[in-house]
Structure formats: structure tokens, C-alpha cells
ZADO-1210 file (C-alpha; in nm, 4 decimals, padded with zeros to 6 digits):
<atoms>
<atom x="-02.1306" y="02.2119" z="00.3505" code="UNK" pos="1"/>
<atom x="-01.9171" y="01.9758" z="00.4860" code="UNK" pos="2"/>
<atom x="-02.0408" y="01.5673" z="00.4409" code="UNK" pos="3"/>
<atom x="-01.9010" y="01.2612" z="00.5178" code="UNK" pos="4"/>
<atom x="-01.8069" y="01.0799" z="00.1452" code="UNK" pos="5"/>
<atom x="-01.7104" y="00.6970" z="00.2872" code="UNK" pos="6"/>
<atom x="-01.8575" y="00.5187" z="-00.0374" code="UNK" pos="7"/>
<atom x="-01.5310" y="00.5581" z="-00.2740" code="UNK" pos="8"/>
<atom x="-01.3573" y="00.4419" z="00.0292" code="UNK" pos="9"/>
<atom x="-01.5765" y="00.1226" z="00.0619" code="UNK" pos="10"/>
<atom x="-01.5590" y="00.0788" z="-00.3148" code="UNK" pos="11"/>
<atom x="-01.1315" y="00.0876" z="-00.3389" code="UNK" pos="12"/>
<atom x="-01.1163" y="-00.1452" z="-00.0691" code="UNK" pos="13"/>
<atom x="-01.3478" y="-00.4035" z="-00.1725" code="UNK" pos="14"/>
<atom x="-01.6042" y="-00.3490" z="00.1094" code="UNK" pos="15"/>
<atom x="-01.9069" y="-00.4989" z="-00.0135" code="UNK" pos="16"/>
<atom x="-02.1191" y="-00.4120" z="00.3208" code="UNK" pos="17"/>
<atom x="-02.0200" y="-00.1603" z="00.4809" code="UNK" pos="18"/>
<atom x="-02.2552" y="-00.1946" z="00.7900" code="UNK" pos="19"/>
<atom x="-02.1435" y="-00.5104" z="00.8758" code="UNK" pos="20"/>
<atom x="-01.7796" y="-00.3902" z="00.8486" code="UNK" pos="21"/>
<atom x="-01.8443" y="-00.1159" z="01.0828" code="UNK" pos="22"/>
<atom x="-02.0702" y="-00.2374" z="01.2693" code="UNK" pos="23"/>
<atom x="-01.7814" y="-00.5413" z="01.3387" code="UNK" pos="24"/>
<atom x="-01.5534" y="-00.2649" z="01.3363" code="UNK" pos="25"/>
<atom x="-01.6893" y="-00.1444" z="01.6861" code="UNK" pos="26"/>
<atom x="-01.9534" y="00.1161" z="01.5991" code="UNK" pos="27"/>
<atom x="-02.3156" y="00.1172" z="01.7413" code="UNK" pos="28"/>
<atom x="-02.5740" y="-00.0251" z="01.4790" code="UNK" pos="29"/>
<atom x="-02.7280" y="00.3486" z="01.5094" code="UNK" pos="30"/>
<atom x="-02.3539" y="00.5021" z="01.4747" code="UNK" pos="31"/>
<atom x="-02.3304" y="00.2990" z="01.1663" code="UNK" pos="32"/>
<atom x="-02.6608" y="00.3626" z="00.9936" code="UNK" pos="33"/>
<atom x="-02.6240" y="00.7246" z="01.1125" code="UNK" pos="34"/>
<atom x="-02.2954" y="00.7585" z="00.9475" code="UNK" pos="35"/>
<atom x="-02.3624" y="00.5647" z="00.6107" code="UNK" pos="36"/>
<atom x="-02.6940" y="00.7729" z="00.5326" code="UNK" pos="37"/>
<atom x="-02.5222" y="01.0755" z="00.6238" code="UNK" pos="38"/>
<atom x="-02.7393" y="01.1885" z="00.8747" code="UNK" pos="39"/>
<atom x="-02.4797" y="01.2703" z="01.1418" code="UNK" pos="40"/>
<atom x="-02.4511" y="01.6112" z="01.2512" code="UNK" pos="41"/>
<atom x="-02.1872" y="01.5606" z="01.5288" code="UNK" pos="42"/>
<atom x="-01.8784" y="01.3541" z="01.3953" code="UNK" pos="43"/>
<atom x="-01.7064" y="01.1673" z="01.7334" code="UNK" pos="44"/>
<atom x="-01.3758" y="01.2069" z="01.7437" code="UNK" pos="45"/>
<atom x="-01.3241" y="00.8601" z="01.8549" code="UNK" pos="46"/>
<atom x="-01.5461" y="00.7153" z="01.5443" code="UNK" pos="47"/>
<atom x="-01.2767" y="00.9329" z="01.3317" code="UNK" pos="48"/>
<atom x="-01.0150" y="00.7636" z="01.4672" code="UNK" pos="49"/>
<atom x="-01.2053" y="00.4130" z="01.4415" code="UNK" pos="50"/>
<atom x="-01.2656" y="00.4689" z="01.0945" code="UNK" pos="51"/>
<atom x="-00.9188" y="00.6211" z="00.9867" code="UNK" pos="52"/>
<atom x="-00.7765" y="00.3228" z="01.1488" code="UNK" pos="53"/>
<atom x="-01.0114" y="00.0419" z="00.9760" code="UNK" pos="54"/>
<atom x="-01.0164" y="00.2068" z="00.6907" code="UNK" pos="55"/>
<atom x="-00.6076" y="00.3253" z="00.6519" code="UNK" pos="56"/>
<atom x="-00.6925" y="00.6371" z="00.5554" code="UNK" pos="57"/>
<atom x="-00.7024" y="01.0388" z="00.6765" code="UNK" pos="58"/>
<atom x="-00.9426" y="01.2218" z="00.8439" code="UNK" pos="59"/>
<atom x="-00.9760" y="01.4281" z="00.4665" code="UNK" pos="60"/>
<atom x="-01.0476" y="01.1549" z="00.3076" code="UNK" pos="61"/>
<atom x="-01.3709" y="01.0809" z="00.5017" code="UNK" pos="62"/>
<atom x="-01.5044" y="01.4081" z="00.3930" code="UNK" pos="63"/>
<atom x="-01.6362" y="01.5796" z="00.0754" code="UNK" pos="64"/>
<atom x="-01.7472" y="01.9346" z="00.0845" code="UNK" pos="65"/>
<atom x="-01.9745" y="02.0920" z="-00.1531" code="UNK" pos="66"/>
<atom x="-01.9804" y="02.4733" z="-00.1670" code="UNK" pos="67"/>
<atom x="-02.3278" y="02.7037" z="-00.0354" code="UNK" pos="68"/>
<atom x="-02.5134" y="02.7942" z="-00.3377" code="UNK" pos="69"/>
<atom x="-02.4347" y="03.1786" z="-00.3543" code="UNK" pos="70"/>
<atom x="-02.1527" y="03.1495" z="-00.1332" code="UNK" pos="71"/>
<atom x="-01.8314" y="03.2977" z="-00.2817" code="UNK" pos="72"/>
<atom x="-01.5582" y="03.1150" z="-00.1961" code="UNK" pos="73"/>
<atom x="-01.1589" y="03.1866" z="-00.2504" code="UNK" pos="74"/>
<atom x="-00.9928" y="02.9965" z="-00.4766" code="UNK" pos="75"/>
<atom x="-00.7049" y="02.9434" z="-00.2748" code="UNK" pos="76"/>
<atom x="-00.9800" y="02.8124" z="00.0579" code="UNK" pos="77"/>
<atom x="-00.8290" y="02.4987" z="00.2031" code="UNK" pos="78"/>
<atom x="-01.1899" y="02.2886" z="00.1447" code="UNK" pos="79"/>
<atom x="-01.1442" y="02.3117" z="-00.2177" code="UNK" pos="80"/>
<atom x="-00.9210" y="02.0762" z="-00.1899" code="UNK" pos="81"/>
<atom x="-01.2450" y="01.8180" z="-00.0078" code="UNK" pos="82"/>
<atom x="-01.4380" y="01.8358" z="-00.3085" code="UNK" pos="83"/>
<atom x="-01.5386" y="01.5780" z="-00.4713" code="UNK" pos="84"/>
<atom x="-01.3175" y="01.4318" z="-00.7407" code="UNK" pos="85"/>
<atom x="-01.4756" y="01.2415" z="-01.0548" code="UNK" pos="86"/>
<atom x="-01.4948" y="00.8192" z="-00.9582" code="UNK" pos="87"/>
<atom x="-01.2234" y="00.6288" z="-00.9958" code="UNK" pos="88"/>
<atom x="-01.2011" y="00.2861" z="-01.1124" code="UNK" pos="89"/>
<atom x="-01.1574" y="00.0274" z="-00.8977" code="UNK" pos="90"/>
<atom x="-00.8124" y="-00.1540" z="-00.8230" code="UNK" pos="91"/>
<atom x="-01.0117" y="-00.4828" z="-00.9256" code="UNK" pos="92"/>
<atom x="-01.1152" y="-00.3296" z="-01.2383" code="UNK" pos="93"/>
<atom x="-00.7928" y="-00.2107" z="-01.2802" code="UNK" pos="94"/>
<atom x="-00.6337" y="-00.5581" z="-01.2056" code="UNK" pos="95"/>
<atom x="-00.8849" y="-00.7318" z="-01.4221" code="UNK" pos="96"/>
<atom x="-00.7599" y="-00.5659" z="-01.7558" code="UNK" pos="97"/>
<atom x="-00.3976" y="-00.6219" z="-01.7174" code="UNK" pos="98"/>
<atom x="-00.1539" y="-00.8800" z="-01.8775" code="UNK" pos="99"/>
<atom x="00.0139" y="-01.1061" z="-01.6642" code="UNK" pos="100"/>
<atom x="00.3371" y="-00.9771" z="-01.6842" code="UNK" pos="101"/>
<atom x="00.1943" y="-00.5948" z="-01.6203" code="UNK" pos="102"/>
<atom x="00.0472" y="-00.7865" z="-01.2759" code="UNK" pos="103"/>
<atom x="00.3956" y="-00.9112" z="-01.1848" code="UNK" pos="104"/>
<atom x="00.5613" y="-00.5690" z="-01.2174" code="UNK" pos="105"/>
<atom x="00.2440" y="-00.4251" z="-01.0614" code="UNK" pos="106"/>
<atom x="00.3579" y="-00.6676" z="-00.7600" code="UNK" pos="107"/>
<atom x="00.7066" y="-00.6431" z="-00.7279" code="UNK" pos="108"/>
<atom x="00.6498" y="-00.2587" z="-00.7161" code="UNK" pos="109"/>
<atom x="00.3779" y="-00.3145" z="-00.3925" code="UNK" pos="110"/>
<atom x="00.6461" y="-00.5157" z="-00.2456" code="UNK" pos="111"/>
<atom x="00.8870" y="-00.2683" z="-00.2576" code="UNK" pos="112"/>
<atom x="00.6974" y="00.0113" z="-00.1518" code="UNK" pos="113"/>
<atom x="00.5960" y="-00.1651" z="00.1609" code="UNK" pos="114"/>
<atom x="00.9332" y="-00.2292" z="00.2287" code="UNK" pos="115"/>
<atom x="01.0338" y="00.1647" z="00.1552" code="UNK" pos="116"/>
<atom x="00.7385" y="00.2601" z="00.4146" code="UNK" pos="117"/>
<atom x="00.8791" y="-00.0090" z="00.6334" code="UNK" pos="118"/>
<atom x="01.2223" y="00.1018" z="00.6685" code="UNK" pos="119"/>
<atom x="01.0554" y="00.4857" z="00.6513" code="UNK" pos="120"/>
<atom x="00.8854" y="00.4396" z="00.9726" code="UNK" pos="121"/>
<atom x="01.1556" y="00.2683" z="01.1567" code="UNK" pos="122"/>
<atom x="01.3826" y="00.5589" z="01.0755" code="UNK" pos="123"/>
<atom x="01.1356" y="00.7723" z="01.2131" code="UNK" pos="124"/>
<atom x="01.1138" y="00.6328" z="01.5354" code="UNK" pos="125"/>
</atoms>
């Protein structure tokens, strides 16, 4: 069964409450409750690309599947790859337990990858 998964999104990025941000974001108060209680059945196309666009992130990543119970499944089935994956920690937990000098490097190496996915996209255009 497919399900939307938004709360290790909220968590990496900080989001503390994540109806206000949506609800900011543009979504209907009932959209948003819908969506962070899971009890939407039909998934708008335009609140995918609302939230893949707030959020910086892939339609996949909105969505966790967890197999039938006595369903087999192939191995090799492309949802395998939406199941759930053990937490993470978060970048500010992360952060929080490195040296200073392991922050600076941590830094310089954001700064350059923003500037590699700069020049990426211009060369794309």
C-alpha cells in the first residue's frame, strides 16, 4: 500500500509545524490536515507539485510503501525501492557533534556543491 511518508521530510528540514508551513505554503486547512494524518485517498497533482517545490524534493520521496500482508512481491518491483528506510539523524544533530574545523570543511564543501549544481544547470539550459 502506497502512503504518503512527509514526517522525515519535515524532520531534515527543520520544520517544526508542518501545518502552518503548508497551510502558508498554499494548501487548504482540510488539504493540510488531510495530508499530514494520512487520510488522503486521492493525491492532487498540483499539491505534488506544491509540495515537491516547498519542500525541494521528488515526488518518491513523499511516499513510503509498505507491502500487502500475503502479497508476494518481486524482488526486483520498482516500490521496493519506497520502503521505508531506518531514521536518520538529523543535520542539526549531526552539526551539533562536530568540531569546528569539521564544520568549516563541512561548509566549504556546501559551497562548492552549490556552485557545481549552479554551473550544472546553466549548462543544461
Amino acid at each position: 500500500m502506497l502512503s504518503l511518508n512527509l514526517s522525515p521530510i519535515f524532520k531534515l528540514r527543520g520544520i517544526e509545524k508542518p501545518y502552518t508551513f503548508l497551510v502558508k505554503a498554499g494548501l487548504s486547512p482540510y488539504s493540510a490536515t488531510s495530508i499530514l494524518n494520512n487520510k488522503t485517498r486521492i493525491f492532487r497533482l498540483d499539491h505534488v507539485e506544491l509540495l515537491c517545490s516547498i519542500l525541494v524534493c521528488e515526488p518518491n520521496d513523499l511516499l513510503e510503501w509498505t507491502p500487502d500482508k500475503g502479497e508476494k512481491y518481486s524482488e526486483n518491483n520498482p516500490l521496493f525501492k519506497l520502503k521505508q528506510q531506518p531514521p536518520e539523524a538529523t543535520w542539526h544533530e549531526t552539526l551539533s557533534t562536530m568540531s569546528f574545523k569539521e564544520l568549516k570543511e563541512v561548509t566549504k564543501t556546501i559551497i562548492a556543491q552549490k556552485k557545481n549544481s549552479g554551473a550544472e544547470q546553466i549548462a543544461e539550459k
